[in-house]
N, C-alpha and C positions, 0 to 999 in steps of 0.2 A: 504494500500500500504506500501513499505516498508520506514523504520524511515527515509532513506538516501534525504534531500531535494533538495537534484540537481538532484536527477532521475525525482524528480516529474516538473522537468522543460520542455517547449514545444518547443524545440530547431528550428531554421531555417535550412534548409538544404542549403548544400554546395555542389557546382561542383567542381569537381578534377579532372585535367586532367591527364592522365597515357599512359605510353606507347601500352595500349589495347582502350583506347579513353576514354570519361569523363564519371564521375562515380558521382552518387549524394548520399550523404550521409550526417546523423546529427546523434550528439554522447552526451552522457551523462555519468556523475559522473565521476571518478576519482580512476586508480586502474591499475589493471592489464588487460588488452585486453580482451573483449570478443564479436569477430562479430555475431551479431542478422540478421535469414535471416525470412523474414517474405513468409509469405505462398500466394494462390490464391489472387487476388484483392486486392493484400498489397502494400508496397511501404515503405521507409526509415520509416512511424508514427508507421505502423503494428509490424517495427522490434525493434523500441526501445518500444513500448507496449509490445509485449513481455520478454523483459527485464523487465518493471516493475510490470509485473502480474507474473515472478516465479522466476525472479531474487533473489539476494540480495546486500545491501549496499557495496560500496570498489571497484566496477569495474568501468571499463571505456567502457561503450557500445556502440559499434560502428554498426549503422544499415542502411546499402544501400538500395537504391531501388535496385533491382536486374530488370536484361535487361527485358525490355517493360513495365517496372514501372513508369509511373510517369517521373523524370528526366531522367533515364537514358534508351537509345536507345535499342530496342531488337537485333540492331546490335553488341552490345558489345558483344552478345553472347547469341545463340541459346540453346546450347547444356548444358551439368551440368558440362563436363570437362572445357568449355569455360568461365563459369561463376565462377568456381575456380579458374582459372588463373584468373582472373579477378581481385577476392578479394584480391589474393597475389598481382594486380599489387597496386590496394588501400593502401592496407596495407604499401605497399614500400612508396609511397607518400606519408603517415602518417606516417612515419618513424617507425613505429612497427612491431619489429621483429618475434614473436609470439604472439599466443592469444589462449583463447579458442572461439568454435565455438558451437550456438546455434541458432536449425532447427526448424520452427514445419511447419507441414504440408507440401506445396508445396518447401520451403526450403531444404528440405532433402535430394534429387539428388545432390546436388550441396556443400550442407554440406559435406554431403560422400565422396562424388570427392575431397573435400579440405584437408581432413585427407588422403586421398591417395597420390592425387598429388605431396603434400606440408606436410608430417606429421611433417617434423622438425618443421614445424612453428603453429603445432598443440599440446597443451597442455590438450585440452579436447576437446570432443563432444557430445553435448546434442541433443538428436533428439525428440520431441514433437509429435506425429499423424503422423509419415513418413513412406511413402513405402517402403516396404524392393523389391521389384520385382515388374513387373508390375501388375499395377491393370487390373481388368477384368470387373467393372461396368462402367458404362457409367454416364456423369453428368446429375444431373436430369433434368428433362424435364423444370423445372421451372426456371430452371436456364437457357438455352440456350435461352428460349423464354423471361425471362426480360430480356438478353441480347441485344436482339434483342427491344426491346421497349425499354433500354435506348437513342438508338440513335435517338428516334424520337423527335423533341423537344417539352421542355417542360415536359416531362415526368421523366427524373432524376431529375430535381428539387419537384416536385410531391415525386419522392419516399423518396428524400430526406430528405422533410418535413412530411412523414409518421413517418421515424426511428426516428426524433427525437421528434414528439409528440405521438405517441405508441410504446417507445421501447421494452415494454410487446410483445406484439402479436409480434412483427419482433425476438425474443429473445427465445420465445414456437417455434419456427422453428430450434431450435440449440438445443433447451431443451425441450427434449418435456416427458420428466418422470418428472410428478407433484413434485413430493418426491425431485427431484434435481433441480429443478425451484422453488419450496421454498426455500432450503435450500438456493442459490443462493442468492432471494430473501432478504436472512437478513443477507446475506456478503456483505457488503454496500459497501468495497471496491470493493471487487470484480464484483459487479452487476455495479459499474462506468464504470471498466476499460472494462466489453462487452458491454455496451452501447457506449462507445469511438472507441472499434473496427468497432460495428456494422455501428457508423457515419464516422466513418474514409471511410466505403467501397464506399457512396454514394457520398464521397469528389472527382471530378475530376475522374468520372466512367470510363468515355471512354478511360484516360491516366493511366485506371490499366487493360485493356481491351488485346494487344498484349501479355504482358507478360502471363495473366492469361491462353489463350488460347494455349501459347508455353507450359505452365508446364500441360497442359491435355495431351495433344502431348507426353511430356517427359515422366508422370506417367503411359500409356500403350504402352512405348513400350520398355523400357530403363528396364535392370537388372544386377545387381551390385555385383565386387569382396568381399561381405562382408567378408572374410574369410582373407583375407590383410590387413584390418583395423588394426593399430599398436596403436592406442591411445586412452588415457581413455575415455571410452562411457559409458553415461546411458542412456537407454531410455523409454521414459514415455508414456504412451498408453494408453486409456480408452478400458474398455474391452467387449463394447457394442458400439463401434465407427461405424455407418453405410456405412460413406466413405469410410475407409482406417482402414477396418476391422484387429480387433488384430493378430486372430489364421494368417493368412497369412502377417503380417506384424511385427507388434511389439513382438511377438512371436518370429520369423523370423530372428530379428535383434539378439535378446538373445542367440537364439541358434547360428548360425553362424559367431557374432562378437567376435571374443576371449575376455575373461574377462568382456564382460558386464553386467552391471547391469541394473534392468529391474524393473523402479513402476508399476506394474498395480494400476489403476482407475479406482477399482469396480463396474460397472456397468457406466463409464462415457461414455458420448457421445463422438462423434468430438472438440467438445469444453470442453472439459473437465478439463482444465488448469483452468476452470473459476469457474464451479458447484465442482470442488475439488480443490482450489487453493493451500490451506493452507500445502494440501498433499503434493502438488506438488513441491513449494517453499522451504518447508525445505527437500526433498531430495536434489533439485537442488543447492540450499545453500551450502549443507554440501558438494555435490560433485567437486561445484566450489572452495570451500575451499581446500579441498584435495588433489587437483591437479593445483590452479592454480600456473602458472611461476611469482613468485616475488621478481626474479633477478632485473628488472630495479628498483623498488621500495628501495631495499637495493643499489643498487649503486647510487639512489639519497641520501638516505637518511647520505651514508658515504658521499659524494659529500656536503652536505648541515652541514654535523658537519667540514667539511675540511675548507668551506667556514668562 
């Protein structure tokens, strides 16, 4: 993980109420803004995990649950423009004026919207496995039906205690090319922080349950001005991703988004941020670098020699 040890902290989240209604969030390290929106069956731990699987040290990561996560209501907001307003209303209540903004997966409608909606208060955009238009597969079959036997009880406790004494076999479902399930294997960081996602998803199932099934809703039907996008974008993609396939998506975003730049993750899966991290991390490093806003940081730091 990275050197930085206040990223490696497990923060408590926090309600905040805004004028779009309350908003849960918990943040980490110290820096310049950057909102982590996490994907399916995530919540506020999902988004600052991803922060610390492709992050780097020097920011200040800020990750909501986004609506029907965990704290915060699906009423704050359905849609991906709604949940952009959102973040800016957050943001107001955090008193941060800009930030960048960092998507992976189910995040990405609503990342997108934020760089539109609100590009002044957008310095960067990072999109991780996101849709560029809608998808046209269906969730698998396995997935609807242990939805469905979470709610019986007694049974998410069961699955619970699967993922964390075989996180192997729960792990060969995300990874399933031998060749990149080794390699994983002996990225010791790395192979923590998807056993942390993987436990995270079983943590309070049913309260990541609304949300997840709003962003299935949103990913086949919702398709997006990429062509308006005004601020620096990279986007990272494995290029064997079965969900949220590259040539129609992460492709998609390269060609259509003016100026961006594009990792492919050679042969990665859907998780790919994981079986390639190292990839991952120092593109996203160097482009949080390059772009991000560290105005307020020089007007503390003249503030603090004034002092």
């Amino acid at each position: 993980m990275t050197s930085d040890r206040a990223l490696d902290v497990r923060p408590e989240p926090v309600v905040v109420a805004t004028p779009r209604g309350a908003v849960e969030y918990a943040s980490i390290g110290s820096g310049p803004a950057v909102l982590c929106l996490h994907g399916a069956m995530g919540g506020y731990d999902q988004g600052l995990l991803l922060a610390r699987t492709i992050g780097a040290p020097g920011y200040h990561y800020i990750g909501p649950s986004r609506p029907g996560y965990l704290g915060t209501p699906l009423s704050r907001g359905r849609g991906p423009e709604e949940q952009a307003d959102l973040y800016a209303s957050l943001l107001d209540a955090l008193g941060v004026e800009r930030c960048g903004v960092m998507a992976v997966s189910g995040g990405g409608p609503s990342a997108v919207h934020f760089a539109l909606r609100h590009r002044h208060r957008c310095w960067g955009l990072v999109l991780v496995s996101t849709c560029a238009d809608r998808l046209d597969t269906k969730p698998p079959l396995s997935f609807v039906v242990r939805k469905l036997l979470m709610r019986v009880p007694g049974v998410a406790g069961a699955a619970r205690r699967k993922v964390l004494q075989d996180p192997e076999s729960v792990a060969r479902r995300s990874v399933t090319k031998p060749e990149f399930f080794d390699r994983l294997r002996r990225d010791e960081p790395a192979w923590r922080l998807l056993q942390e996602l993987q436990a995270s998803t079983t943590d309070r199932m049913t309260r990541r349950f609304p949300g997840t099934d709003n962003d299935v809703v949103v990913s086949r039907t919702r398709t997006y001005p990429l062509e308006e996008i005004r601020v620096p974008t990279l986007v990272v993609h494995g290029s064997a991703d079965p969900h949220v396939p590259f040539d129609r998506n992460g492709a998609v975003f390269a060609r259509r988004v003016p100026g961006a730049q594009l990792l492919v993750l050679e042969g990665g899966e859907h998780a790919a941020i994981f079986t390639h991290r190292r990839e991952a991390q120092a593109e996203v490093s160097a482009f949080l670098a390059a772009h991000a806003d560290r105005r307020h940081d020089r007007e503390r730091e003249t503030w603090n020699r004034q002092e």
